[in-house]
N, C-alpha and C positions, 0 to 999 in steps of 0.2 A: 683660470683655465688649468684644466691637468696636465702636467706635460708628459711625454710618454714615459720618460723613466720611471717618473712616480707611480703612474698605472702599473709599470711591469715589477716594480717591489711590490705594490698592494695586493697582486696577484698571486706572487711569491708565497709572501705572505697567507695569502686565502689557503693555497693549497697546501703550506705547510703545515699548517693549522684545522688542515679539514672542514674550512670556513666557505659558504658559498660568495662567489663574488657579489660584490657591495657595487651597483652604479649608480652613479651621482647625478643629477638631474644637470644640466649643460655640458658633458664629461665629452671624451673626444667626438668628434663625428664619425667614427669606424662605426660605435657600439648603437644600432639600433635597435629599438626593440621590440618592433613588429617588421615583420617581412612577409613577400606576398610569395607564397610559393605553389607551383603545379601540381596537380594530386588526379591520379585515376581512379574514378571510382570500383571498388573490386564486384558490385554487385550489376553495373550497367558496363563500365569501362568508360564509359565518357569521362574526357578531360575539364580539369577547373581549377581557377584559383583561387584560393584561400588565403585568409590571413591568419599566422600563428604570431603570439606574444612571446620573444626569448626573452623579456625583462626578469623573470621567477628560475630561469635554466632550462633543462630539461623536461620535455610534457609528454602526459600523457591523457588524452581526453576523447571525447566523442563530438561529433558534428555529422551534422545530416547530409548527404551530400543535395549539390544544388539543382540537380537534376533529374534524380529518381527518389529522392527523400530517404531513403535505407541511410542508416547511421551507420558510419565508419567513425573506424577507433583510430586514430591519430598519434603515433609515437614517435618525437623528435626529440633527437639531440643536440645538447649546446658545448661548445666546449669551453676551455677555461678564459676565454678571450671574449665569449657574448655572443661568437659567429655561430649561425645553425652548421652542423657536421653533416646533417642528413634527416630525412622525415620519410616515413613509412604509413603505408594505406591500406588497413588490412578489415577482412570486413566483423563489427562487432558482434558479441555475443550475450 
């Protein structure tokens, strides 16, 4: 098991290095890496949730929404700890 000091040098480390973080398959329970998070759609406005993967960082993609199908473009960010920072709902082009 990793204990948190170790995390927070290899961290260090990542970011010293301009390296993206490396997570290790059993690593602490903080780091997960799918989360379910609320999203409006900007073309209906109906609410929903979705599932975004932080395992890769930072994304940026398309998903249809779930209730009028118009594709929305999806940009969220990760920070240097694995935690989403915020996700944005804007409509694609």
């Amino acid at each position: 098991m990793t204990k948190p000091r170790d995390l927070l040098n290899a961290l260090t480390i990542d970011k010293l290095y301009g390296l993206e973080p490396v997570f290790e398959p059993g690593g602490p329970e903080l780091l997960q890496s799918t989360e379910f998070v609320g999203i409006q759609c900007p073309y209906c406005g109906e609410r929903f949730e979705t599932a975004v993967d932080l395992s890769a960082g930072s994304f940026n993609y398309v998903e249809d929404c779930q209730v009028c199908c118009q594709p929305i473009e999806l940009a969220g960010e990760v920070d240097d700890t694995g935690a989403l920072a915020g996700v944005a709902a804007n409509r694609s082009t």
